[in-house]
C-alpha positions in Angstrom: 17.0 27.0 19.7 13.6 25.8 18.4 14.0 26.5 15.3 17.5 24.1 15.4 15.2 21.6 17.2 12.7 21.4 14.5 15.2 21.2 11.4 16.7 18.2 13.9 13.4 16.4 14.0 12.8 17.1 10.0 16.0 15.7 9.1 15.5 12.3 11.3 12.1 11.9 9.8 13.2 12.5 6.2 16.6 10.3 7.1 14.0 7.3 8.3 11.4 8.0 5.2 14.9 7.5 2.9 16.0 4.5 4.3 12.5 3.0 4.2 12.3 3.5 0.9 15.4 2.3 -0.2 14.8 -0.6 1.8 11.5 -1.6 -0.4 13.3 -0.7 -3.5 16.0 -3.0 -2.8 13.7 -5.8 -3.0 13.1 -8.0 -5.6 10.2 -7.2 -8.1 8.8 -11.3 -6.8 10.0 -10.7 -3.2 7.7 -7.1 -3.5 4.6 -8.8 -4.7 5.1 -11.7 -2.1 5.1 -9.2 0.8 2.4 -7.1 -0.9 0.5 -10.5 -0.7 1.1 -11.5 2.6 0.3 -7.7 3.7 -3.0 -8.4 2.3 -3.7 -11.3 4.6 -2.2 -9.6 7.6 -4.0 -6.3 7.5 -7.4 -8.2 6.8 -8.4 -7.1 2.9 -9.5 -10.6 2.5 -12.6 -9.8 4.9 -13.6 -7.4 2.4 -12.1 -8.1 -1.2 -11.8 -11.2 -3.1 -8.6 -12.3 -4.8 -9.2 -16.1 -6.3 -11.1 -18.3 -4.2 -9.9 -16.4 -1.2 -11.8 -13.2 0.9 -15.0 -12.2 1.3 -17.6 -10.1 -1.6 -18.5 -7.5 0.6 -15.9 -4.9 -1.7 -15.3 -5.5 -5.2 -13.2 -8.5 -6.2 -9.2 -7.8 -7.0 -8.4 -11.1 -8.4 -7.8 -9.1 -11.7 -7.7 -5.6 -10.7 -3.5 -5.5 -11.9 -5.3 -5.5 -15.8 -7.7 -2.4 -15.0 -5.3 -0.2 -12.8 -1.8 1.0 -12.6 0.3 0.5 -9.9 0.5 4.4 -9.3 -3.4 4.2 -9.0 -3.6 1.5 -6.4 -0.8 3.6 -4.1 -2.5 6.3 -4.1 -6.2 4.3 -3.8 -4.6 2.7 -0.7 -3.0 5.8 0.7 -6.0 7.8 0.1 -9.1 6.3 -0.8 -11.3 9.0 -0.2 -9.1 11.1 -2.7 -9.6 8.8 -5.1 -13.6 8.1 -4.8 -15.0 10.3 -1.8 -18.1 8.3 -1.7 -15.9 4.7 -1.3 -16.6 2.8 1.6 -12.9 1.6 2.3 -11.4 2.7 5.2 -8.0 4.6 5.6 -5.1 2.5 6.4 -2.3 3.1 8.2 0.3 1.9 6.7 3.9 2.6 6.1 4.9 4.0 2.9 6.9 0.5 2.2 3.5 -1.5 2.8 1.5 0.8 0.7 4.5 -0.2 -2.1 4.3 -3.8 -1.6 0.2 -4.1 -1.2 0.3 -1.9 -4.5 2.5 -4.2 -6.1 0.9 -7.2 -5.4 -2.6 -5.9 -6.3 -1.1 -4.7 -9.6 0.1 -8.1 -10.3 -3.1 -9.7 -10.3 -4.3 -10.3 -14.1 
């Protein structure tokens, strides 16, 4: 009976991971990046990152970080920055996998 609970609970998750994901990917490339930005503002990057005239220069300055890194980089920066650079100092978010997306796609627009 456990073992039919736990294949339950693994199938909801993955069922709810799907249908986030395919509800990101049914946005618009511009409709992406414009949540991505406004993700930015939300979560509070701006009091540590620069992007135009806009944040603060306590971390580095992303207004052009889209022409250094790919877009797969910055996902996995933002879902694991540690991984990435262990001696970073940005924290870990917690974010859902379709606001990791967006943010990523936003950042990688920036040229």
């Amino acid at each position: 009976m456990k073992r039919a609970s736990l294949v339950v609970v693994l199938l909801t998750v993955a069922a709810v991971v799907s249908a986030q994901q395919r509800s990101v990917d049914s946005l618009e490339p511009s409709a992406l990046v414009s949540e991505g930005q406004r993700l930015f503002a939300v979560q509070g990057c701006y009091g540590c990152h620069i992007v135009g005239k806009f944040g603060t220069p306590i971390g580095p300055d992303l207004s052009n970080v889209g022409a250094r890194l790919s877009r797969g980089y910055l996902e996995r920066w933002i879902r694991e920055p540690e991984s990435q650079r262990p001696h970073a100092h940005m924290p870990q978010l917690e974010l859902e996998a379709e606001n990791v997306t967006a943010l990523a796609a936003y950042l990688s627009s920036l040229r």
